[in-house]
DSSP file (Angstrom, degrees, kcal/mol; ACC not computed):
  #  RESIDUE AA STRUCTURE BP1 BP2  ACC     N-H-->O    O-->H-N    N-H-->O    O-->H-N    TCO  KAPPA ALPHA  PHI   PSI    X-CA   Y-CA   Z-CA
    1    1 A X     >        0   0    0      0, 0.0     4,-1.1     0, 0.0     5,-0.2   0.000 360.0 360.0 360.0 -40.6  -30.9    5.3  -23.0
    2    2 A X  H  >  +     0   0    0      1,-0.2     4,-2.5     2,-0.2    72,-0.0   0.961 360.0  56.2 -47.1 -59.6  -33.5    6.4  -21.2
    3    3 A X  H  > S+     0   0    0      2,-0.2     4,-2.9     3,-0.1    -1,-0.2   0.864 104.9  51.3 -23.1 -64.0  -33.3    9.9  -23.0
    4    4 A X  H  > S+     0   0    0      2,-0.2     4,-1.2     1,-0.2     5,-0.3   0.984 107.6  53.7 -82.2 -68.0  -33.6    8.5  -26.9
    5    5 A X  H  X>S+     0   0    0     -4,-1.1     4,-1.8     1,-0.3     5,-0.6   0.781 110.4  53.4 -43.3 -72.5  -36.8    6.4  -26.0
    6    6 A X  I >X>S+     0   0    0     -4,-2.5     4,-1.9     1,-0.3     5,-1.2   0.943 104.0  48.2 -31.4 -74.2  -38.1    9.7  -24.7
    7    7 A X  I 3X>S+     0   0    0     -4,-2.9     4,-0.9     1,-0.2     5,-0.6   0.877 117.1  42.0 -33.2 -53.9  -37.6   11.6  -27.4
    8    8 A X  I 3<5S+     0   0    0     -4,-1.2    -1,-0.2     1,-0.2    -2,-0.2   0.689 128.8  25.7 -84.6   4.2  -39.2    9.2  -29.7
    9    9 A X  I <<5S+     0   0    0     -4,-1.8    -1,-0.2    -3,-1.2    -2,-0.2   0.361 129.9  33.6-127.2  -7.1  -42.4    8.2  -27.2
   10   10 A X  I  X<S+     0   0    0     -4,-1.9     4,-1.7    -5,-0.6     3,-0.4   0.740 105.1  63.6-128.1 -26.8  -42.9   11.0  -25.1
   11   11 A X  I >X<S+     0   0    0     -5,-1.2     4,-1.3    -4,-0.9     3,-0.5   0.999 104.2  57.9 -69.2 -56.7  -42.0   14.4  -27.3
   12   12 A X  H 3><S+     0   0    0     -5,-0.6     4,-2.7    -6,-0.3    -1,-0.2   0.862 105.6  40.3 -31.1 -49.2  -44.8   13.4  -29.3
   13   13 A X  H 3> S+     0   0    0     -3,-0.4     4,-1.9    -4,-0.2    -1,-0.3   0.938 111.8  63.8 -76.1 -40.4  -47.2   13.5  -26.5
   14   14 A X  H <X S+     0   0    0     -4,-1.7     4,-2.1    -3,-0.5    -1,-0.2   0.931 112.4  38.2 -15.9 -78.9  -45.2   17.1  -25.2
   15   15 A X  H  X S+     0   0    0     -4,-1.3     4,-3.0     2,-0.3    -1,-0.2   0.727 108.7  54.9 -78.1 -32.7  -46.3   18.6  -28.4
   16   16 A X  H  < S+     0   0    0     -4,-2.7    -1,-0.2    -5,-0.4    -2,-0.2   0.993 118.0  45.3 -81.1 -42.7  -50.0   17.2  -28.9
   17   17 A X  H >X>S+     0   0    0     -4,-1.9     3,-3.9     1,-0.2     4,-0.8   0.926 106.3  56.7 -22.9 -74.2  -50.3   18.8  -25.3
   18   18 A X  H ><5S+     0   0    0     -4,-2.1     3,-1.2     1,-0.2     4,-0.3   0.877 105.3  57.1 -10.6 -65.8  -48.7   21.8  -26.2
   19   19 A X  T 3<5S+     0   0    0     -4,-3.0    -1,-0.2     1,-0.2    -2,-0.2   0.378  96.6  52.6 -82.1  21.6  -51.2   22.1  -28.7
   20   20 A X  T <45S-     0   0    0     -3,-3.9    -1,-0.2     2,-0.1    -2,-0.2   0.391 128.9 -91.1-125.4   7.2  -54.2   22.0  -26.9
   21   21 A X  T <<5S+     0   0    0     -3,-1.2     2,-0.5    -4,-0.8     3,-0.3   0.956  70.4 158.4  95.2  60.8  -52.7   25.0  -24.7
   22   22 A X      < +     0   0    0     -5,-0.5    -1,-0.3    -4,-0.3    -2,-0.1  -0.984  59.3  17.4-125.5 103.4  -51.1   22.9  -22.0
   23   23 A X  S >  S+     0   0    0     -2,-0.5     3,-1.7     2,-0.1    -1,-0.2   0.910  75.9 178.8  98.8  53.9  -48.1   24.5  -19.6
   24   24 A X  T 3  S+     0   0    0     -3,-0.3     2,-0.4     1,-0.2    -2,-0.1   0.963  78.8  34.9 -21.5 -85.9  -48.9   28.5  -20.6
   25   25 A X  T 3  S+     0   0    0      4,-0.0     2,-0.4     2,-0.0    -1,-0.2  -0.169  94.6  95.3 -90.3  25.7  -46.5   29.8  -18.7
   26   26 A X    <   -     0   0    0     -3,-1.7     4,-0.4    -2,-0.4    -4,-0.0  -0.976  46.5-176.7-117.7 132.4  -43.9   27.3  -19.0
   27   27 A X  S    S+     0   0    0     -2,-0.4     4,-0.3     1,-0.2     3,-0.2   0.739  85.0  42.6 -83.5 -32.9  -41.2   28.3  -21.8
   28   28 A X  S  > S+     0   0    0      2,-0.1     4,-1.3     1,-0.1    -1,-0.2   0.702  91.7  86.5 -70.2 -44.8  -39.2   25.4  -21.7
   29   29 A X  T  4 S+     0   0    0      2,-0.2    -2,-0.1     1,-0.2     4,-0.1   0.757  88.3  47.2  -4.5 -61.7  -41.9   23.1  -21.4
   30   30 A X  T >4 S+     0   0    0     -4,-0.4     3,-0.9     1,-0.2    -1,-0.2   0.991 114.3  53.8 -64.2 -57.8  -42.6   22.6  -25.2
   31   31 A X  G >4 S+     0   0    0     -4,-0.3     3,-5.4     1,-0.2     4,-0.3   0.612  84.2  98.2   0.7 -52.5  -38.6   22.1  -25.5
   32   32 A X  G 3< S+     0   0    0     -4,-1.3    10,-0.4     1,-0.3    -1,-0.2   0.354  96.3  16.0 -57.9 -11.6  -38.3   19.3  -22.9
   33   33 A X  G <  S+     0   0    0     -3,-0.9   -22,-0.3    -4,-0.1    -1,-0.3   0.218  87.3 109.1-140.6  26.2  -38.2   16.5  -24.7
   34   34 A X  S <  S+     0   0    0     -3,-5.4     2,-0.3    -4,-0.1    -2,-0.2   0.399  89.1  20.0 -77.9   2.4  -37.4   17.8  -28.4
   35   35 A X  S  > S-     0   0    0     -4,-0.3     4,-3.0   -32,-0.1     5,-0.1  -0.949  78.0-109.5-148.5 167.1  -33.4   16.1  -28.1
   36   36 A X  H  > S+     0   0    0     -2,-0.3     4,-3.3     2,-0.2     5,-0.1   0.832 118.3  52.2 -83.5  -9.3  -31.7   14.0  -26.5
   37   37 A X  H >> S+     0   0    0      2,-0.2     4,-1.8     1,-0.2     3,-0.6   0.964 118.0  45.9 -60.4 -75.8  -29.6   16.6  -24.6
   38   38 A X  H 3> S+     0   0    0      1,-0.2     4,-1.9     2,-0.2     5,-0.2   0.808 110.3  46.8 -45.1 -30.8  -33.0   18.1  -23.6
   39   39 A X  H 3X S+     0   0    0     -4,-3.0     4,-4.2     1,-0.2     5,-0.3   0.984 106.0  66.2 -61.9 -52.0  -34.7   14.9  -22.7
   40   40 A X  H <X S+     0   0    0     -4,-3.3     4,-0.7    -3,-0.6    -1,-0.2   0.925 111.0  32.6   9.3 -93.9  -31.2   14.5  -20.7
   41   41 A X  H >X S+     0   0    0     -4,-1.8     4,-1.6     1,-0.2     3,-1.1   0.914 111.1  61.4 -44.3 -50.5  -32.2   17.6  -18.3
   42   42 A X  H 3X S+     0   0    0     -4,-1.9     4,-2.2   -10,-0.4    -1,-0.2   0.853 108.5  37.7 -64.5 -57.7  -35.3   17.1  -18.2
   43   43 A X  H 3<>S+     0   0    0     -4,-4.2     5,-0.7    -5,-0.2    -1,-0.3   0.267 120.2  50.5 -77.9  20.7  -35.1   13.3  -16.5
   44   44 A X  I <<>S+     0   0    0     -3,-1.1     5,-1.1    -4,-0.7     6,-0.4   0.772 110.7  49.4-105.2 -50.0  -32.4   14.6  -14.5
   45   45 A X  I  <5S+     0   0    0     -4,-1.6     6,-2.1     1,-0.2    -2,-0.2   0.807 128.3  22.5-113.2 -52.8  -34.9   17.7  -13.6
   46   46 A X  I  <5S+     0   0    0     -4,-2.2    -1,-0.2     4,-0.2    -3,-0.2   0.775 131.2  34.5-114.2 -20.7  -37.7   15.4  -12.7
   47   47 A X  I   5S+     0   0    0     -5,-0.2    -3,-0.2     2,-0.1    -2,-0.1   0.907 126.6  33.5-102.0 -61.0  -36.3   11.8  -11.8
   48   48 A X  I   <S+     0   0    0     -5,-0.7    -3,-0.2     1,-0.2    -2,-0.1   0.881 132.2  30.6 -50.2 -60.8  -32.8   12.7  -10.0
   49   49 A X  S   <S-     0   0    0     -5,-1.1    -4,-0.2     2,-0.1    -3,-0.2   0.578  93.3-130.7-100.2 -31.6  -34.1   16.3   -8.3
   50   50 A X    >   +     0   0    0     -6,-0.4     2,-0.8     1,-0.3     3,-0.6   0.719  59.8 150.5  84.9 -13.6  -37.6   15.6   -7.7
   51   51 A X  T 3   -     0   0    0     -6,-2.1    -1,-0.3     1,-0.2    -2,-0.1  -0.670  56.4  -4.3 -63.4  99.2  -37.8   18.5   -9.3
   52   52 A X  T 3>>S+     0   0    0     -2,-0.8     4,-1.3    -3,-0.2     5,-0.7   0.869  78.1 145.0  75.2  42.6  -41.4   19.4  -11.7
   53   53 A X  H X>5S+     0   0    0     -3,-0.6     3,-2.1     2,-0.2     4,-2.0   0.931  71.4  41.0 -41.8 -85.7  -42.8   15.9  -11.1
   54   54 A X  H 3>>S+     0   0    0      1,-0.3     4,-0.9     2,-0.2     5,-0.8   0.746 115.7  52.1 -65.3 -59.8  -46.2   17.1  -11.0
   55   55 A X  H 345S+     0   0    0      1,-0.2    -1,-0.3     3,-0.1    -2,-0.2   0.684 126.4  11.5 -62.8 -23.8  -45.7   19.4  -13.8
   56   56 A X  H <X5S+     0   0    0     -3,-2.1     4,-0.7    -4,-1.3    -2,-0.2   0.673 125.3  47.9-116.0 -42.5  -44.2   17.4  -16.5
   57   57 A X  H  X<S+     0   0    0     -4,-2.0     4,-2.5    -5,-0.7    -3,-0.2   0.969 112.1  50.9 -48.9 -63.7  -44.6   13.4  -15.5
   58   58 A X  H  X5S+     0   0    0     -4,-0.9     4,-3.5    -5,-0.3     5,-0.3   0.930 108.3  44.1 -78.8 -62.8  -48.0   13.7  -14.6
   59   59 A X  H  ><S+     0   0    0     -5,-0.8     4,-1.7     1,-0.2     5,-0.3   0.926 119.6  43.5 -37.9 -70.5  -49.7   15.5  -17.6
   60   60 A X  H  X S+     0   0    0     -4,-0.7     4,-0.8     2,-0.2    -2,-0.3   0.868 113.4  52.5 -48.5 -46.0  -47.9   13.4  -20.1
   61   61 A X  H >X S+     0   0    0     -4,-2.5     4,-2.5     1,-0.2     3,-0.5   0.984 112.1  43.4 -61.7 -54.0  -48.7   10.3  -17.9
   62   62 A X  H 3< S+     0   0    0     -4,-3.5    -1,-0.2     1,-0.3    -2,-0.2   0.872 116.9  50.7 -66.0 -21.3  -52.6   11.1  -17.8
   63   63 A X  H 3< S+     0   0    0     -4,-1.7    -1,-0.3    -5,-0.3    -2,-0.2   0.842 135.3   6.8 -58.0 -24.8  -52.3   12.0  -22.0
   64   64 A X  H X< S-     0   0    0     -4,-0.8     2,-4.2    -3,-0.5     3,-1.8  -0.098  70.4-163.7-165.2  15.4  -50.6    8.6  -22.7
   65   65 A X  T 3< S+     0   0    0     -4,-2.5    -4,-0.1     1,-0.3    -3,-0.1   0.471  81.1  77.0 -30.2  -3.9  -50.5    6.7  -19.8
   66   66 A X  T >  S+     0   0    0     -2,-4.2     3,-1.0     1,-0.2     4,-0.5   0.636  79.9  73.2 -84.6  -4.9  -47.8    4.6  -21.5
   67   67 A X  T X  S+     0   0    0     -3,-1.8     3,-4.7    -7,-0.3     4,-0.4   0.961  74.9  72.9 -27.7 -71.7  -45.5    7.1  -20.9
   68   68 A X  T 3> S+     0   0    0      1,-0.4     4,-1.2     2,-0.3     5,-0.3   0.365  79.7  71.5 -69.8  -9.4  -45.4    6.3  -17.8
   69   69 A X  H <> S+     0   0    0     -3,-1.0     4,-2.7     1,-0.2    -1,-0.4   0.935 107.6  47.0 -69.6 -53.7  -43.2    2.8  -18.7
   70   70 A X  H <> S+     0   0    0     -3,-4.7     4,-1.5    -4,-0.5    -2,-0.3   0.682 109.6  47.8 -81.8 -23.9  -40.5    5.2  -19.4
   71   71 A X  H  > S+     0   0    0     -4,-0.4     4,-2.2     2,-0.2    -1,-0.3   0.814 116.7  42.5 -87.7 -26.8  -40.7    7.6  -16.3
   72   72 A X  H  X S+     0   0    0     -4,-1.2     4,-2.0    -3,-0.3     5,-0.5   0.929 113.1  56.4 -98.5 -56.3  -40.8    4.8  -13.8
   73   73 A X  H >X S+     0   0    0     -4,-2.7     3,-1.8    -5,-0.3     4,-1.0   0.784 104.3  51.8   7.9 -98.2  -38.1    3.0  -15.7
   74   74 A X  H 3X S+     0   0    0     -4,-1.5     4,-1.2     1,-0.3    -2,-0.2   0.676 112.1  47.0  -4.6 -65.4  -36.0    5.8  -15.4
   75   75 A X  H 3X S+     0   0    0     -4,-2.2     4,-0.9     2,-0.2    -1,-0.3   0.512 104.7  54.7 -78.1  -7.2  -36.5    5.8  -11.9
   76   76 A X  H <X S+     0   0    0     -4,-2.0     4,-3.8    -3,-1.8     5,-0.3   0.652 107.7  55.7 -88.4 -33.3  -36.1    2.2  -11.1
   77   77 A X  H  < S+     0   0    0     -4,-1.0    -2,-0.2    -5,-0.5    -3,-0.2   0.832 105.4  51.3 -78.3 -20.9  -32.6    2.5  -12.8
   78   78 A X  H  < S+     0   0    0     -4,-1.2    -1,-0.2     2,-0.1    -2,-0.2   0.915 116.1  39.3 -76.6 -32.6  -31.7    5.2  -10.7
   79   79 A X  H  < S+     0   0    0     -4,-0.9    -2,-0.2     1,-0.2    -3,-0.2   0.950 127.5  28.7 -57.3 -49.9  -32.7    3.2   -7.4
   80   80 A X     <        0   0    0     -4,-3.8    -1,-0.2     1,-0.0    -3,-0.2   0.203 360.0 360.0-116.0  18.4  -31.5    0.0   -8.1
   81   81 A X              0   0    0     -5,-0.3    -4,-0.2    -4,-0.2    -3,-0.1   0.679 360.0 360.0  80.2 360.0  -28.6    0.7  -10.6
C-alpha cells in the first residue's frame, strides 16, 4: 500500500526535483517512484536495505517535508508488522 501512496504523493515531488537538476548522476533516480513496481524497489531499496537513505528520503523529505509521513510509515510497518 505503501507503494501506490507513493506514486501519487512522492513521484510528484521526484520530478519537480528532477527538474531543478537534482540527482545528475543518478539514472534511475527520476524513475524511482514513476509505478508502483518502481516505487516497490525503491522502498525496499531504501526502508528494508538501508540502502540510498540519504540519497532519495532525504531530498524529497527536505522538498516536501510531508513526504516524510510515508517514509517513516513505511518503516514503522516494517518494525512493528
Amino acid at each position: 500500500i505503501w507503494a501506490i501512496i507513493s506514486v501519487e504523493f512522492i513521484n510528484p515531488t521526484i520530478q519537480q526535483i528532477v527538474d531543478e537538476g537534482g540527482w545528475p548522476g543518478c539514472e534511475r533516480c527520476p524513475r524511482s517512484f514513476s509505478s508502483v513496481f518502481m516505487a516497490d524497489i525503491t522502498i525496499f531499496q531504501t526502508v528494508v536495505a538501508g540502502d540510498s537513505w540519504g540519497y532519495i528520503a532525504v531530498p524529497v523529505i527536505e522538498k516536501n517535508p510531508a513526504t516524510a509521513i510515508i517514509f517513516i510509515g513505511a518503516l514503522m510497518t516494517l518494525v512493528f508488522g
